[in-house]
N, C-alpha and C positions, 0 to 999 in steps of 0.2 A: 477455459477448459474445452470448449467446443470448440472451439478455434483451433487448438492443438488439434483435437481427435481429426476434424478436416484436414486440414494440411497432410498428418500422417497417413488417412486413404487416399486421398489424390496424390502421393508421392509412392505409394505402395500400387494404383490403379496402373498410376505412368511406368511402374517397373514392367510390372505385369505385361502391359504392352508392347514394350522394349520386347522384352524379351521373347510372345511369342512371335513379334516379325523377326525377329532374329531366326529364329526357330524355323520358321516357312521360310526364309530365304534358302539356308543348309538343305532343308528336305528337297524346296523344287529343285537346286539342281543337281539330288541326287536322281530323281525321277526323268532327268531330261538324256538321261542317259540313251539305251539305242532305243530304236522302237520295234516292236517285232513285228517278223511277217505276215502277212495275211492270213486267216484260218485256209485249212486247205479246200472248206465246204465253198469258200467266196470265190474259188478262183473257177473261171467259166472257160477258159482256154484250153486244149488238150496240151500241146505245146510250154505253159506257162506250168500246168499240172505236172507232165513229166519232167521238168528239170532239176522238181524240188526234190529232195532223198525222201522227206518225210510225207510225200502224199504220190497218191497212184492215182489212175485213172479207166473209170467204170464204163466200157462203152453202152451205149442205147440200147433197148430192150426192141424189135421188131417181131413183131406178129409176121408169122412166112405165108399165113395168108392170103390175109389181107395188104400184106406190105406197111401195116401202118405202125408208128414207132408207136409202143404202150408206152417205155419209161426214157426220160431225154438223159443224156450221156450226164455223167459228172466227176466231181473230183472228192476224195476222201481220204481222210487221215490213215497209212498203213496201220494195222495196229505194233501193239507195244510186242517186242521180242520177251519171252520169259527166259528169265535168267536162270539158269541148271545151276543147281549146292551141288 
């Protein structure tokens, strides 16, 4: 009797398994799909900043002075357009 019941969980453990590498194979290469682009906060270049549609670029803050920059330049996500009903 124990012998049965063994057999049938180790035949039901190995399905189990089967099935979720099956399962991970399908999903990774759903996920390998594109990668997307950088956030627009990572990008440090004015240049690489302006070409993207969805992020602008915030020039440096200079104190007139002193001459001295308070905030250094960067890059930021335009915001979202709202949509008119």
């Amino acid at each position: 009797m124990s012998n049965l019941l063994n057999r049938s969980l180790s035949i039901g453990a190995a399905a189990i398994v089967l099935a979720a590498l099956a399962y991970g194979g399908v999903s990774a290469e759903e996920k390998k799909a594109e990668p997307k682009p950088p956030a627009c906060r990572s990008v440090k270049m004015e240049a690489d900043c302006t070409a993207r549609d969805d992020c602008s670029w915030v020039a440096a803050s200079v104190d007139t002075k002193t001459g001295k920059e308070k905030r250094k330049a960067y890059c930021r996500t335009k915001p979202k357009s709202k949509k008119s009903s």
